[in-house]
C-alpha positions as a Markdown table, in Angstrom:
| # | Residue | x | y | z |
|---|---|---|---|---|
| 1 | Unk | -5.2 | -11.1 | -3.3 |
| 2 | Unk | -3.7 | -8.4 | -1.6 |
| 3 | Unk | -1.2 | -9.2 | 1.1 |
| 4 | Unk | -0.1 | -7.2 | 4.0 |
| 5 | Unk | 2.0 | -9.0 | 6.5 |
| 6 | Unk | 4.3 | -8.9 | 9.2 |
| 7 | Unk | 6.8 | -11.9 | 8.5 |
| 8 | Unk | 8.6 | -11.5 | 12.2 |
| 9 | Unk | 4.7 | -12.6 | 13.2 |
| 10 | Unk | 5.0 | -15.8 | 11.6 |
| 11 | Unk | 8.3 | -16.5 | 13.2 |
| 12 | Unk | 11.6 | -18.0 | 11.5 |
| 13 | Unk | 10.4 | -19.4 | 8.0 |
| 14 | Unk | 12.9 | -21.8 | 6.2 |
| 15 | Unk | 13.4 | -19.6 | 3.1 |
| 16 | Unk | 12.1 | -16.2 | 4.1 |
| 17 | Unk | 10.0 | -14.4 | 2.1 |
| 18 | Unk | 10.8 | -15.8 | -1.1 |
| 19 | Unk | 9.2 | -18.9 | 0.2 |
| 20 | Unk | 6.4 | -17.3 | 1.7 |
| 21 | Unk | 5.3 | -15.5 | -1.6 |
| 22 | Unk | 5.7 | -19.0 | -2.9 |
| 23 | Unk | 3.1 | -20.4 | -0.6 |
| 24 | Unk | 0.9 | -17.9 | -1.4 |
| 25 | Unk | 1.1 | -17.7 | -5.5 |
| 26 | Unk | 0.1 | -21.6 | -5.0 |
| 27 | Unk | -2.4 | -20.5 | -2.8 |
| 28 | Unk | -4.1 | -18.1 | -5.6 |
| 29 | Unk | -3.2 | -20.7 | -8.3 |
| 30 | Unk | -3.3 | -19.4 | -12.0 |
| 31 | Unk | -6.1 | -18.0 | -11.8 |
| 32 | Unk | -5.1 | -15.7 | -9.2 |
| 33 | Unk | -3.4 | -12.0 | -8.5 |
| 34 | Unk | -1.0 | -11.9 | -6.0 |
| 35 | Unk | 0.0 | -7.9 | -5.1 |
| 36 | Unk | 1.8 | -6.0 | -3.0 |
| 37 | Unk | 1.8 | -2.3 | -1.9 |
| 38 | Unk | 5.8 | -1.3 | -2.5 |
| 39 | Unk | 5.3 | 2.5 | -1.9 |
| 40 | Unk | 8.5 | 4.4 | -1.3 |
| 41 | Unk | 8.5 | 7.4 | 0.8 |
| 42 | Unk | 12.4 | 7.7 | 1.0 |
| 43 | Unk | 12.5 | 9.5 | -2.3 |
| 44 | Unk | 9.5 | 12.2 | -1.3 |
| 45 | Unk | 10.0 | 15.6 | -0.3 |
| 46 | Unk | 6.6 | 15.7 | 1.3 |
| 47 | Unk | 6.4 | 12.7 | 3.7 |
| 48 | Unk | 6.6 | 11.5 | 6.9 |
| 49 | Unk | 9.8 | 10.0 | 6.6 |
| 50 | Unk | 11.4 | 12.8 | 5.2 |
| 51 | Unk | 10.2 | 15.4 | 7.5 |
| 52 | Unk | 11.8 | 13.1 | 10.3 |
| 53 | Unk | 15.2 | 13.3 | 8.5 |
| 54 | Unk | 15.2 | 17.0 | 8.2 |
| 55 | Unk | 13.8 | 18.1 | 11.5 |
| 56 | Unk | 16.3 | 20.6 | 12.7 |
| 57 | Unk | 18.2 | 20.7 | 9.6 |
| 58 | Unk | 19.3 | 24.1 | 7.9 |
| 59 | Unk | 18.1 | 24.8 | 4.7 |
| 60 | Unk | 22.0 | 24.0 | 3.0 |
| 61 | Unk | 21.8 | 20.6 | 5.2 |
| 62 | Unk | 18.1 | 20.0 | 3.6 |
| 63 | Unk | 19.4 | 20.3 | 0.0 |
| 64 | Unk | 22.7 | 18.5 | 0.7 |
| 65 | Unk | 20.5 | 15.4 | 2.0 |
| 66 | Unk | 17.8 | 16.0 | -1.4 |
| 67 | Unk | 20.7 | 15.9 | -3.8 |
| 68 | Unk | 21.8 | 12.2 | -2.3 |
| 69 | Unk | 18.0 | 11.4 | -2.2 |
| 70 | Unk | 17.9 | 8.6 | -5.2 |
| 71 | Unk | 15.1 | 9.1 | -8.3 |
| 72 | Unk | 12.7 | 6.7 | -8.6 |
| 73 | Unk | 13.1 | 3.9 | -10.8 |
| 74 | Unk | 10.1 | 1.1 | -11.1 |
| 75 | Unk | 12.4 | -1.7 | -12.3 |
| 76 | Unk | 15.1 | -1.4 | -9.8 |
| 77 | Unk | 14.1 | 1.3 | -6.6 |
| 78 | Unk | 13.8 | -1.2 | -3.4 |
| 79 | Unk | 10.1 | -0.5 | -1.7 |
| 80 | Unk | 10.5 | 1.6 | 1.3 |
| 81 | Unk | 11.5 | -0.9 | 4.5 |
| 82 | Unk | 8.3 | -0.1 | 6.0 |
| 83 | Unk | 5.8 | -1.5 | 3.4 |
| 84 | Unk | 7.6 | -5.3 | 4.6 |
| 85 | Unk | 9.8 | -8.2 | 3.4 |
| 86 | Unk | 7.2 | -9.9 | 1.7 |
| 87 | Unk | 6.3 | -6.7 | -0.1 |
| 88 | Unk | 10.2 | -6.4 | -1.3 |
| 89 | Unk | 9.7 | -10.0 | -2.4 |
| 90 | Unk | 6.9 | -9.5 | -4.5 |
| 91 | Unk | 8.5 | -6.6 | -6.0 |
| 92 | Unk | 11.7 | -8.7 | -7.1 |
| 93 | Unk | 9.7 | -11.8 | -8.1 |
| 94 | Unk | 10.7 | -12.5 | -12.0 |
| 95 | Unk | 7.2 | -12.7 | -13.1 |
| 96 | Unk | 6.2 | -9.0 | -11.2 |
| 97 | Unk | 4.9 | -6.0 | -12.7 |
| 98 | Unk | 5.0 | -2.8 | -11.2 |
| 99 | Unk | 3.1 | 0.5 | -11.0 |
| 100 | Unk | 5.1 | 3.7 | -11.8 |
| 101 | Unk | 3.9 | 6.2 | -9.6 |
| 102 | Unk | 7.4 | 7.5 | -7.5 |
| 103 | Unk | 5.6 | 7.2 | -4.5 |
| 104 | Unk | 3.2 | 4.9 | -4.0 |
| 105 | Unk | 3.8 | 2.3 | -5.9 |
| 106 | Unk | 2.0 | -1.6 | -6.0 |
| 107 | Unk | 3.7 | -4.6 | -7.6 |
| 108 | Unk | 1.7 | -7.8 | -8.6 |
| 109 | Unk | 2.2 | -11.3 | -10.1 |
| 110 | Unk | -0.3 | -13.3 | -11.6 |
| 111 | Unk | -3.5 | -13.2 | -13.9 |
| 112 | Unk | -4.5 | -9.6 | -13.3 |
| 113 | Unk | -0.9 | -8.0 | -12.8 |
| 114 | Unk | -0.6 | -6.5 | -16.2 |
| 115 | Unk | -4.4 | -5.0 | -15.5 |
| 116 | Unk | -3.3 | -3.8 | -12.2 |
| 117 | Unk | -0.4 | -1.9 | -12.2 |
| 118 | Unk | -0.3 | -0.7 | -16.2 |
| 119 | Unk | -2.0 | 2.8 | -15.1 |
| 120 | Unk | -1.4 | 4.4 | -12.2 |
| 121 | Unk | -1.6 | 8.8 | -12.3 |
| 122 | Unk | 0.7 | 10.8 | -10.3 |
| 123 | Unk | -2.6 | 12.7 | -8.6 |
| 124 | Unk | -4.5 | 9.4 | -7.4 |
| 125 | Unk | -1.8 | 7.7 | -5.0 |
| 126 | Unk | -4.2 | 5.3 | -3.3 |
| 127 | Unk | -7.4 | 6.7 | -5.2 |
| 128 | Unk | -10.3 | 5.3 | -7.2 |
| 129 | Unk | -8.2 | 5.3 | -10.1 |
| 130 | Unk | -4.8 | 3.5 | -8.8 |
| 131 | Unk | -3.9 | -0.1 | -8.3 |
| 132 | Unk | -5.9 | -0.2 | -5.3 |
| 133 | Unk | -8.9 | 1.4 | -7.2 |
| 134 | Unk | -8.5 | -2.0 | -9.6 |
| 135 | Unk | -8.6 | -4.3 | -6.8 |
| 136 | Unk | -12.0 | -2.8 | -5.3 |
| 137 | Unk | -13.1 | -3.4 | -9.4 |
| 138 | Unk | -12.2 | -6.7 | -9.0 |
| 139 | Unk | -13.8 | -7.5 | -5.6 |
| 140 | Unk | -10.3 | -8.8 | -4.3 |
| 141 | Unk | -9.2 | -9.7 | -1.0 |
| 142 | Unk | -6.9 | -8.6 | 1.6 |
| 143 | Unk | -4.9 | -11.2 | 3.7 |
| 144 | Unk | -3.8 | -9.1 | 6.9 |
| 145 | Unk | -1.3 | -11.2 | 8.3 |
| 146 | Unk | 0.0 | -10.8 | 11.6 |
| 147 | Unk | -0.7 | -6.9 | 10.8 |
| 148 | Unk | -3.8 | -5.1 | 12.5 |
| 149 | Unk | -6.5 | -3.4 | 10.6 |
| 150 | Unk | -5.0 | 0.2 | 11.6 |
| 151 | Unk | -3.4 | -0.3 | 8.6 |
| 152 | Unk | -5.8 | -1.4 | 6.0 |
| 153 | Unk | -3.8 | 0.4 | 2.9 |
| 154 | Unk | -8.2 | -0.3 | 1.0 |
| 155 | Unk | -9.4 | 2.8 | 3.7 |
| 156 | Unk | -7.7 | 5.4 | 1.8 |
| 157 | Unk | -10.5 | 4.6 | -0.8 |
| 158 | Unk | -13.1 | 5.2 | 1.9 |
| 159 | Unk | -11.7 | 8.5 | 2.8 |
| 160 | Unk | -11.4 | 9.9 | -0.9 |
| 161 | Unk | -14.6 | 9.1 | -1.4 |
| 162 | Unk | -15.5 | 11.8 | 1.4 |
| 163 | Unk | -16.7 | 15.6 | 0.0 |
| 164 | Unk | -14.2 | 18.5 | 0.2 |
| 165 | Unk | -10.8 | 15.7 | 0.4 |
| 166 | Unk | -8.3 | 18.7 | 0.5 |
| 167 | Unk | -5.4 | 18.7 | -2.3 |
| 168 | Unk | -1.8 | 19.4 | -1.5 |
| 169 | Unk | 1.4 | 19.7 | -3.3 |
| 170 | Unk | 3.7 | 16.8 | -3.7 |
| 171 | Unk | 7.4 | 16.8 | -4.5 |
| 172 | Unk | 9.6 | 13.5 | -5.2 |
| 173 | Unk | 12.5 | 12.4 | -7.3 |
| 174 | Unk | 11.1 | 10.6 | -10.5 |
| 175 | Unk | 13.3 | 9.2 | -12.9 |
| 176 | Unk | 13.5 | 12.3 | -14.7 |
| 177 | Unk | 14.5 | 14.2 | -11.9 |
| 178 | Unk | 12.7 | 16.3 | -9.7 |
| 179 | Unk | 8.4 | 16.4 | -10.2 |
| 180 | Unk | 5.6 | 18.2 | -8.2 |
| 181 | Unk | 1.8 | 17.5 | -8.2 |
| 182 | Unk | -1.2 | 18.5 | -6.2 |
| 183 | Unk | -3.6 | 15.2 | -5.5 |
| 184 | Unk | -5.5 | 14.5 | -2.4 |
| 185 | Unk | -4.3 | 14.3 | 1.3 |
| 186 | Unk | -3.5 | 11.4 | 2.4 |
| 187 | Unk | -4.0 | 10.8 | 6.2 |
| 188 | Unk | -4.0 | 6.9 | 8.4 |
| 189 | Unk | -4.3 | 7.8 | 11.7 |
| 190 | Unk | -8.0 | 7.2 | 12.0 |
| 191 | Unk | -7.7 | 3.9 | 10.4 |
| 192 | Unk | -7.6 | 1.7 | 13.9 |
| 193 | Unk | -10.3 | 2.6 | 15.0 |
| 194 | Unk | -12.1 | 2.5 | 11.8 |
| 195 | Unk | -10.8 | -0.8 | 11.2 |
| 196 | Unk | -12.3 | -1.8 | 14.7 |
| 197 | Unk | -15.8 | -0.7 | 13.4 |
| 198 | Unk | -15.4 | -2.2 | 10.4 |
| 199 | Unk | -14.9 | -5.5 | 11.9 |
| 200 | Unk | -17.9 | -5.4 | 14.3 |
| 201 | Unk | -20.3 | -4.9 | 11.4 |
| 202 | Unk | -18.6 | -6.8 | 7.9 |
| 203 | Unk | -20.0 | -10.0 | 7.0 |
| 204 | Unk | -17.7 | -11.5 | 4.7 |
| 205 | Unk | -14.6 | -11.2 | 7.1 |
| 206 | Unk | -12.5 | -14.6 | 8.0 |
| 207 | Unk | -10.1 | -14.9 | 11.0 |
| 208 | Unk | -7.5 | -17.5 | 11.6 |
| 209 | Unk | -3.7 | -18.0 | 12.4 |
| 210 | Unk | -1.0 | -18.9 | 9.9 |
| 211 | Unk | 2.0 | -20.1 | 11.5 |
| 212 | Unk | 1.4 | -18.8 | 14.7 |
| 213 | Unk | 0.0 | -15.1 | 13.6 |
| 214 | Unk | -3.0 | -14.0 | 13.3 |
| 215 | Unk | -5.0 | -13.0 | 10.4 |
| 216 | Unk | -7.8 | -12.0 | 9.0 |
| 217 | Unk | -8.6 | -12.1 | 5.0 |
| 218 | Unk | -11.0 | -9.0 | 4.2 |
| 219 | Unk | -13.2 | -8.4 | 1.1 |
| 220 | Unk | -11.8 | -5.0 | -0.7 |
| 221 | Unk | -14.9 | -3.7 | -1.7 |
| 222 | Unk | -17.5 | -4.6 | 1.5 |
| 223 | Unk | -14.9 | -3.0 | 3.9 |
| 224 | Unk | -14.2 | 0.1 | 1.5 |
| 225 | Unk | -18.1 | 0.5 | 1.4 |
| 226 | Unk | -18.9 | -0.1 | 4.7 |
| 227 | Unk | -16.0 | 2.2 | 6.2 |
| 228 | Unk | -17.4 | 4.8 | 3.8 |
| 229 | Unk | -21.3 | 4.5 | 5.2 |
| 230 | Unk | -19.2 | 4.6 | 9.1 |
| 231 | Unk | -17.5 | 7.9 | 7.8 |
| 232 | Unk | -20.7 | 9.4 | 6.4 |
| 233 | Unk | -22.3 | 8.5 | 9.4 |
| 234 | Unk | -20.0 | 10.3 | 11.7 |
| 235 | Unk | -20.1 | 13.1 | 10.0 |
| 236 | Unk | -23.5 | 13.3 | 10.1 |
């Protein structure tokens, strides 16, 4: 099971997030995967993030703010603060594995961690052949917890599925120092309201509240499918 959460949704939790990913591996029980997406976009030269940081920068103020940009390291390299608490806790639970890609990183404990993070190739971030790829081979769910479905992390499989994805160049700080790549571009800001027309048509979709926030637990691979027939069908 793939978590996504929003711990401030659930309100103060005696324990934090430890005790939340606690709750959850009984939830799963032995038999079960929990995982977490522990990306980290702080160390790329090509994101979001870092685009912010260096907007207005001169080129000497760029490279100063590189060379204090920290490589990548899977066993120790926090997950960016925007993938979540309860991703961080995942990452730093004793029993954890973790995917090495310098970017986009999962981390998972259970059954199917070994299976899931052992192979993860710098040119397929979030693609068929990535952790998330494995959890769409493993029909696994998503618990979206207090999180909407604009940010469904299992689209990006839709969308790579699409003809003529573009490639771009990637930069980032690996352990070994600096590394570029061309794989596919990635791009979100169509996910809310293809989540919304995902949710109008899926079956297998449950809703309720946990502590107070809402949530919604979603099949991987009926929600990658179907948002892949709405995309084909838009572009029709």
């Amino acid at each position: 099971m793939h978590v996504q959460a929003s711990l401030r949704s659930l309100g103060p939790v005696a324990g934090g997030a430890a005790a939340v990913v606690a709750a959850l591996l009984a939830a799963v029980g032995d038999r079960g995967t929990l995982v977490g997406y522990t990306a980290t976009p702080e160390n790329s030269a090509t994101s979001r993030i870092h685009a912010t940081a260096t907007a207005g920068l001169s080129p000497a103020e760029v490279a100063a703010y590189r060379a204090l940009m920290p490589p990548f390291d899977p066993a120790t390299t926090p997950c960016s603060p925007t993938m979540g608490a309860l991703s961080e806790a995942i990452r730093t639970h004793r029993d954890a594995h973790r995917s090495h890609h310098p970017q986009t990183s999962w981390a998972a404990i259970g059954r199917h961690a070994r299976r899931i993070t052992e192979r993860h190739p710098y040119d397929c971030h979030l693609g068929p052949d990535s952790p998330l790829g494995r959890l769409y081979d493993l029909d696994a769910r998503v618990l979206m917890l207090g999180v909407p479905m604009a940010s469904f992390t299992a689209f990006h499989l839709a969308d790579l599925r699409m003809p003529d994805v573009p490639l771009r160049e990637y930069r980032c700080r690996g352990a070994e120092g600096w590394i570029s790549f061309k794989a596919p571009e990635l791009d979100d800001l169509h996910f809310g309201a293809l989540g919304a027309q995902v949710l109008r048509e899926a079956e297998g979709v449950t809703a309720g509240e946990i502590g107070g926030a809402p949530c919604r637990l979603v099949p991987v691979r009926e929600a990658v499918d179907l948002a892949e027939r709405i995309l084909r069908r838009s572009r029709a």
